[in-house]
C-alpha positions in Angstrom: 85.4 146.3 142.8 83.7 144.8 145.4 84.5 144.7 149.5 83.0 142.6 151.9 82.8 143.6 155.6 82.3 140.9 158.2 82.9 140.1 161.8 80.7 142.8 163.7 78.3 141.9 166.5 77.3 142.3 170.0 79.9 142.6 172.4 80.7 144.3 176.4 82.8 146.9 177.2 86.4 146.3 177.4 85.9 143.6 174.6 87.3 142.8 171.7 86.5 142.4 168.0 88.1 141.5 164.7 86.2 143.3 161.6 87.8 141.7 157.8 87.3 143.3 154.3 88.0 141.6 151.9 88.8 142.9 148.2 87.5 141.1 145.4 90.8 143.1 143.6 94.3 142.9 144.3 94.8 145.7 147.0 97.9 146.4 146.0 95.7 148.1 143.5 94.7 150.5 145.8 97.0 153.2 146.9 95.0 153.3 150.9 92.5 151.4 152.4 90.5 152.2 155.7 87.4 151.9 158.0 85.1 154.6 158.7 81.7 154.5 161.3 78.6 156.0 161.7 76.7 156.3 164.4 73.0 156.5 164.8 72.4 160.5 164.2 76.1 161.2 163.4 78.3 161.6 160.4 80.4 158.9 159.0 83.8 159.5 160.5 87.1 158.0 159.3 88.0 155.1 162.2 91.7 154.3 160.6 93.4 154.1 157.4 96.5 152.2 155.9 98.4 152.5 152.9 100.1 150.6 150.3 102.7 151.1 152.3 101.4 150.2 155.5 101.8 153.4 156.8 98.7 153.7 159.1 96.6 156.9 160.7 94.1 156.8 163.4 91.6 159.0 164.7 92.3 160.1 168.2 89.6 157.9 170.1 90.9 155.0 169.0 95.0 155.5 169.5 96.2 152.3 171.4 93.0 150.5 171.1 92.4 150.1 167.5 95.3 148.0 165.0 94.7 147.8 161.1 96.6 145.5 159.2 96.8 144.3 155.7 97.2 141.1 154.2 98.3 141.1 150.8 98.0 137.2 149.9 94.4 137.3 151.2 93.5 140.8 149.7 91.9 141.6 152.8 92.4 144.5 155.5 91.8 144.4 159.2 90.3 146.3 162.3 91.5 144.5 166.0 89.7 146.5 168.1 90.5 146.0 171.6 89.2 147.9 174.8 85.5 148.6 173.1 83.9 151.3 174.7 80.1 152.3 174.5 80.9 154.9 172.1 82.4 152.8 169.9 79.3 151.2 168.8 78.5 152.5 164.8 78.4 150.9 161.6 81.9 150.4 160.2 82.6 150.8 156.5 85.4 149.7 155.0 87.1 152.1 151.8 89.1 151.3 149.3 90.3 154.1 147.3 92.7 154.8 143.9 94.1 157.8 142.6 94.5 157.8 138.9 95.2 160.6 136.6 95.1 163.0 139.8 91.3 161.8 140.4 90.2 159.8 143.0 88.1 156.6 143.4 86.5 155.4 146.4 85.1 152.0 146.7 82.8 151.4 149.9 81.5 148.1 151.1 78.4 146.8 152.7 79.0 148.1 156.5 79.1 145.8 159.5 77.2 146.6 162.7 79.3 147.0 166.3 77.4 147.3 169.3 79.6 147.3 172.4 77.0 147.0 175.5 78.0 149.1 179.1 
């Protein structure tokens, strides 16, 4: 399984950016899907998830700003992120995980930079 992250980049405060990863598998094979971040010096933090479905979880920073979405046509999950803030800037990681025979399997892709300027 692979997953390609794209649509990072440079980008003010109060700004908005799409981020897209793309499946090279069916996601209805997978039973969630999500973004993480890290953050120069920090932890890699879970960002949002969404599941088969499309029930969704965020983490508290983001409530109201953040949206992820699923299409299932175009295997592909998304991150609108509206309002960016300084502190928003990180890596972001996309997930993909399955849970067979109780066990689970995360997938991870490549990780798109977001630097959101003051």
């Amino acid at each position: 399984v692979q997953l390609q992250a794209s649509g990072g980049g440079l980008v003010q405060a109060g700004g908005s950016l799409r981020l897209s990863c793309a499946a090279s598998a069916t996601i209805f094979s997978f039973n969630a899907m999500g973004w993480y971040r890290q953050a120069p010096g920090k932890q890699r933090e879970l960002v949002a998830t969404i599941t088969g479905s499309s029930s969704t979880i965020y983490r508290d920073s983001v409530k109201g700003r953040f949206t992820i979405s699923r299409d299932n046509a175009k295997n592909t999950v998304y991150l609108q992120m509206n309002s960016l803030r300084p502190e928003d800037t990180a890596v972001y990681y996309c997930k993909a995980q399955r849970i067979a025979m109780s066990q689970a399997y995360d997938y991870w892709g490549q990780g798109t930079l977001v630097t959101v300027s003051s």
